[in-house]
Structures are given as structure tokens and as C-alpha cells.
N, C-alpha and C positions, 0 to 999 in steps of 0.2 A: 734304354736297354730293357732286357724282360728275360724273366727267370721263365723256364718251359713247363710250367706245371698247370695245364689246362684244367676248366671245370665245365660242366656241362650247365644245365638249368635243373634245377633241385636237385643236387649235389646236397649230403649232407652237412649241417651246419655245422661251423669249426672242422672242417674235413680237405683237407685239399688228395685230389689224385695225383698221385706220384706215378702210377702205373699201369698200364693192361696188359693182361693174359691174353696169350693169342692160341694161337693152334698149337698141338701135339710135336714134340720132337723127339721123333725112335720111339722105340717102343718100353724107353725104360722108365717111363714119368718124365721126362726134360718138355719144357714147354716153350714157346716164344713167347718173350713178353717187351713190349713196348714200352718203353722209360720216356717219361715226359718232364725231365732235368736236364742240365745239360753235366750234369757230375755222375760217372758212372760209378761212385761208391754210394749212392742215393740208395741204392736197391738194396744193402748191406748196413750203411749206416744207421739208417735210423729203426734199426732192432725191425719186430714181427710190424706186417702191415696189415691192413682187417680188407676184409668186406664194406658194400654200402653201409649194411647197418651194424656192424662190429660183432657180428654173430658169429666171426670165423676170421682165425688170425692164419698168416701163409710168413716162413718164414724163410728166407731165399741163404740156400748153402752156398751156392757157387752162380756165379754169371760171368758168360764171353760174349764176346761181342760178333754177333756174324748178319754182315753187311748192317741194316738200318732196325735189327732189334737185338733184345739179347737172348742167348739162350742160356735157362736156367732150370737150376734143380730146388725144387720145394721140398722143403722137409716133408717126408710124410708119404710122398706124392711113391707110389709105388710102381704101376703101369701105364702105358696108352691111354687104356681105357680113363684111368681117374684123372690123365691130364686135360685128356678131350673134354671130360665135363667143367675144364673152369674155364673153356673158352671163353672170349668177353667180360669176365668176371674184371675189375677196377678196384687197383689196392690201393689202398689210403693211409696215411698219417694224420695227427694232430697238426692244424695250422701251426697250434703255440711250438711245434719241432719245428720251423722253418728259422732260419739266420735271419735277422734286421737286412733291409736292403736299403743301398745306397740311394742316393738322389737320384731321380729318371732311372732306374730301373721299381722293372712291374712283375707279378707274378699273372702269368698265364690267366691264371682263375681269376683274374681283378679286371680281366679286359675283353674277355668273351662276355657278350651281352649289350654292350655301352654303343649308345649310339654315337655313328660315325657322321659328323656335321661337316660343312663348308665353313667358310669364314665369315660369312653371312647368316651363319644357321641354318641353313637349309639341310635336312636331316637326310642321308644318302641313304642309308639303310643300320645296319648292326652289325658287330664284330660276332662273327659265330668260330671264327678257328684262327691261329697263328700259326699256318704252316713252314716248315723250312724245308725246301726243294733243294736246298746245294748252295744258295745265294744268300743266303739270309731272310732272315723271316720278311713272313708278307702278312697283311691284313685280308682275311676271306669275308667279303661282305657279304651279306644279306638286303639286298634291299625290298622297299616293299610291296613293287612287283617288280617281274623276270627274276632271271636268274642272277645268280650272285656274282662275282668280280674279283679280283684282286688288286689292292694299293701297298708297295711297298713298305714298309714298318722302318723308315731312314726319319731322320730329322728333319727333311726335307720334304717331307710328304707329311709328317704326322708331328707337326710344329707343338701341338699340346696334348696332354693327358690330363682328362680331370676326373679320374676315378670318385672319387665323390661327389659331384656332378653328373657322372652318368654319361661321359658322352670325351671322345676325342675331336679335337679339329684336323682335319686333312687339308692340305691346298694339291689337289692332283696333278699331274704333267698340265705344261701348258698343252690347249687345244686340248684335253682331254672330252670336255663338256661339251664344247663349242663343235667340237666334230663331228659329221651327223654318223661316219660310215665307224666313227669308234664309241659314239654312245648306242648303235644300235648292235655292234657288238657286245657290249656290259649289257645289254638289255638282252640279249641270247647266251651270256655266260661266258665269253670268251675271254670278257677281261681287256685291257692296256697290253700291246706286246712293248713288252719294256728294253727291245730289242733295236728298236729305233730310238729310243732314248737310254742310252746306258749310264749316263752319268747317274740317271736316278739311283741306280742302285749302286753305286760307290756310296761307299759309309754306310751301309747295313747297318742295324746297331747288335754289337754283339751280344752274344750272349753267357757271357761267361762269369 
């Protein structure tokens, strides 16, 4: 399982991002902001959220939810104008605010970075994102040349996690590798259509 709380690369230490600001909504301060939890009292619970460097705390009066962010009111926040300017701004919490988490589940920020291996070690590339498209989360590779890829985030694709190792083991769709007309796709970004193989993706791991 995996908690959705992503970290980018130099992310403030003891900081996990809870959130981002997005663009202006009306004209009366209401912003969109992108929750990267899967608890929409995250934005409220856990009191004022800061800035990168905690030079500025935002403290969220109201959130709804409209389609895939929410829209909110920041205390403070008065016009357009002053919401437009926190576009992209990344609100954050103390790690030590997060709940213990159970066995096989991961928090977001513990698995962007780590390299993605075979079973033989052969290194594919690196986790850069755990998107969720509708199906359950995927693994967005990076590898270390072309373009990047997507492997499912099932049990069945991603048999280990060793965050303190540095690195998950994946075993991909059979013929994944072996295929020339699907490896020179991943090698142009396309990815796995995981359309011809759907059992992969029964058992997503949830996330909740």
C-alpha cells in the first residue's frame, strides 16, 4: 500500500508535502489546491501548513472538492490578485504529524527517488512520480536514457520495497523486455498498454 504524500528532490528535511496551490478560483481569494493524501480532512487536520522554508504559514478555512483538486479558502487570502500569486507554492507539515503506518504501506516521499531493479538487479531506471489515473496507482519511471514508462504499483509487479536500500524490485508483464515493438515503445515513452494484459492491474494496492 502507499500513503499519497509525494516529495520531490531536496524537499525540506523533516518536511513531507501535504499539498499545492494551484491557480486562482473567482475572484474572491479561493484557490485550487492539489492534496496529495488520500484523507480529505488532511487540509484541515493538521492546523497551519508553511512554505518550503517555514517563512509563511497558510491556514485552510474551508475545502470542497471539485473534480480532481479542491477548492479552498486561505485565511487571509483577500483577492485574485493575492491568490494568483501563490500559484505552485507546496504546503508542508512536520513528518513527526504523520500516523505510524502499517506493514507494506509507504508514504509517497519514501519512494520517489529509489531505484527501480529487476530480479537480477539490473537497474531500469528511478521512481520520479506515483500517479493515480482512475486505476490505481502506477510507478513513473525514469530511466537512464529515453523517455520514462509506467509499471503498475500491484504486488504483482512490485514484489519488494526496500526503502532503506534505496531501490524496489519489479518483475514486469511477461514479454515486457523481450518484446522489441514494446521495449522500443518505453524507450519513446509510451509505456506497457496494460490493456492487453488487465489482470495486471486487478489488486492495485489501495490506498487508504
Amino acid at each position: 500500500m502507499s500513503k499519497s504524500m509525494p516529495k520531490q528532490a531536496a524537499e525540506p528535511e523533516g518536511k513531507v508535502c501535504l499539498a499545492q496551490i494551484g491557480a486562482a478560483h473567482g475572484v474572491r481569494g479561493d484557490v485550487r489546491i492539489k492534496l496529495f493524501s488520500d484523507d480529505p480532512a488532511a487540509l484541515t487536520h493538521y492546523g497551519a501548513l508553511s512554505n518550503a522554508n517555514g517563512s509563511r504559514q497558510f491556514v485552510i478555512e474551508s475545502a470542497r472538492l471539485s473534480k480532481t483538486v479542491y477548492v479552498c479558502r486561505i485565511k487571509g487570502l483577500r483577492d485574485r490578485n493575492e491568490a494568483e500569486a501563490l500559484n505552485g507554492v507546496k504546503l508542508y507539515i512536520d513528518r513527526d504529524q504523520l500516523p505510524e503506518l502499517d506493514e507494506e504501506e509507504f508514504y509517497h516521499s519514501d519512494l520517489l527517488g529509489l531505484d527501480v531493479r529487476l530480479e537480477d538487479g539490473t537497474v531500469l531506471g528511478s521512481i520520479v512520480g506515483i500517479p493515480d489515473f482512475g486505476a490505481g496507482d502506477l510507478l513513473d519511471i525514469a530511466p537512464k536514457k529515453g523517455k520514462g514508462f509506467y509499471l503498475p504499483f500491484t504486488m504483482a509487479v512490485v514484489p519488494h520495497v526496500d526503502v532503506a536500500g534505496g531501490f524496489v524490485t519489479v518483475v514486469p508483464p511477461e514479454g515486457w523486455l523481450d518484446d522489441a515493438d514494446r521495449s522500443e515503445q518505453a524507450q519513446e515513452g509510451e509505456g506497457f498498454d496494460f490493456s492487453q494484459s488487465p489482470e495486471l492491474l486487478d489488486g492495485l494496492k489501495d490506498t487508504d
